[in-house]
C-alpha positions, 0 to 999 in steps of 0.5 A: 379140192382145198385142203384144210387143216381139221381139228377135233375137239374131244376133252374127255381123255378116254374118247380122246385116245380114241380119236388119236388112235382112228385117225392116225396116219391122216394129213393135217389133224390135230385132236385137241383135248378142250371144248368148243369155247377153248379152240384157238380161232378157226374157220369153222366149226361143225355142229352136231345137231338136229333138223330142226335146228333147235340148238338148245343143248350140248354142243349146239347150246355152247355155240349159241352162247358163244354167238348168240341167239341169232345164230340159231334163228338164222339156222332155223330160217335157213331150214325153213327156206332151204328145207322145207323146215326139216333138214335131211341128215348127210346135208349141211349149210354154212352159216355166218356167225358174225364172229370174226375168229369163228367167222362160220359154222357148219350146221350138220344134224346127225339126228332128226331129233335127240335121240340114240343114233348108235348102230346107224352111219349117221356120224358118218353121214353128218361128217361127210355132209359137212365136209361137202359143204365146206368144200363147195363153200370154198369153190365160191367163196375165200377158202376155209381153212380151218375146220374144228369138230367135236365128237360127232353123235357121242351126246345125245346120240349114245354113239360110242367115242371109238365108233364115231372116231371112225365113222368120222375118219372114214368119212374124211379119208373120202374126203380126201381121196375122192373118186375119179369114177363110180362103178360098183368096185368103189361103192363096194369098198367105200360102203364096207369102210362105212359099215364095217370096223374090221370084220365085225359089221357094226353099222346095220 
C-alpha cells in the first residue's frame, strides 16, 4: 500500500473542530480550515459529487472553475463509457485536470443526485471508494501523494460535520490497515466502526 499525506479541507470552524477531534490519532493528516481553491498544491482532490457528474454546484462547481469546463465533460464521458451513464456510489475514478499543481481529481458520488444522504454510510462509501482508486492508481502510475478532501456529503447531503468526520475516518483508518483475511470476525468489526458512533447505531 503507498502512503499518503491526507489533507481535509473544512473552512467552517465548528466542522473543523469536528474533524480534528475524529481524526485524531491517525498518521499523516493535516484538517485545514480553508476551501478548496486555497490548498496548497496537491495530487489530488477528492470531490463529493453525483452519478451523473453534473459538477455544477458546491464543491464540485468550485472545481470546474478552477479547471475548467472540460473537466466535467470528461467525468461525464468517462461515466458514460465506463458506467453505463450512472456511477454507483463506493465507486471512484481519477481524472486528469491538466493542472500541473493539481495535476488529478478523484470523482467519488456520494449521491445519485443531490439530495439528503444523513442516516446513510454513503460518506463512507464515497471516501473509501476513492481511497481505493488512489490507491490502484498509484500501483500503475507515479504514486499519489497528496490527496486533499473536503467535508464529504456535509452540502447538498445534510450529513452533519461530526457524522461525516467519522464515517470519513473510518474509512481511512480501513484504509490503512486493511485485512490479510476476511472472515465474518472482520466483517463484524468493520461494519460496526461504519454503522455505529459508540453504542448509539447512527447509520441504518
Amino acid at each position: 500500500m503507498f502512503p499518503i499525506e491526507l489533507w481535509l479541507a473544512v473552512p467552517d470552524p465548528d466542522m473543523h473542530r469536528c474533524f480534528v477531534e475524529r481524526f485524531a490519532g491517525l498518521p499523516r493528516v493535516d484538517v485545514l480550515a480553508c476551501r478548496f481553491e486555497e490548498l496548497p498544491p496537491h495530487d489530488c482532490f477528492v470531490t463529493a459529487g453525483n452519478s451523473f457528474g453534473m459538477m455544477t454546484a458546491g464543491i464540485d462547481a468550485a472545481v470546474v472553475r478552477v479547471h475548467g469546463q472540460q473537466l466535467m465533460d470528461q467525468v461525464q464521458r468517462r461515466i458514460l463509457d465506463d458506467y453505463l451513464g450512472e456511477q454507483p456510489i463506493g465507486t471512484a475514478f481519477l481524472e486528469a485536470t491538466g493542472t500541473p499543481s493539481r495535476p488529478w481529481i478523484a470523482h467519488a458520488p456520494t449521491m445519485r443526485v443531490p439530495g439528503g444522504i444523513d442516516g446513510t454510510d454513503r460518506v463512507y462509501a464515497a471516501t473509501w471508494g476513492a481511497l481505493v482508486a488512489i490507491e490502484r492508481h498509484s500501483r500503475h502510475h507515479d504514486p499519489i501523494t497528496t490527496v486533499a478532501m473536503p467535508a464529504m456529503g456535509t452540502g447538498f447531503g445534510g450529513v452533519a460535520g461530526s457524522e461525516a468526520a467519522r464515517q470519513m475516518a473510518a474509512a481511512y483508518r480501513h484504509f490503512l490497515d486493511p485485512p490479510t483475511t476476511l472472515d465474518w470476525d472482520v466483517i463484524v468489526a468493520r461494519h460496526t466502526a461504519i454503522v455505529y458512533d459508540g453504542d448509539d447505531r447512527v447509520v441504518h
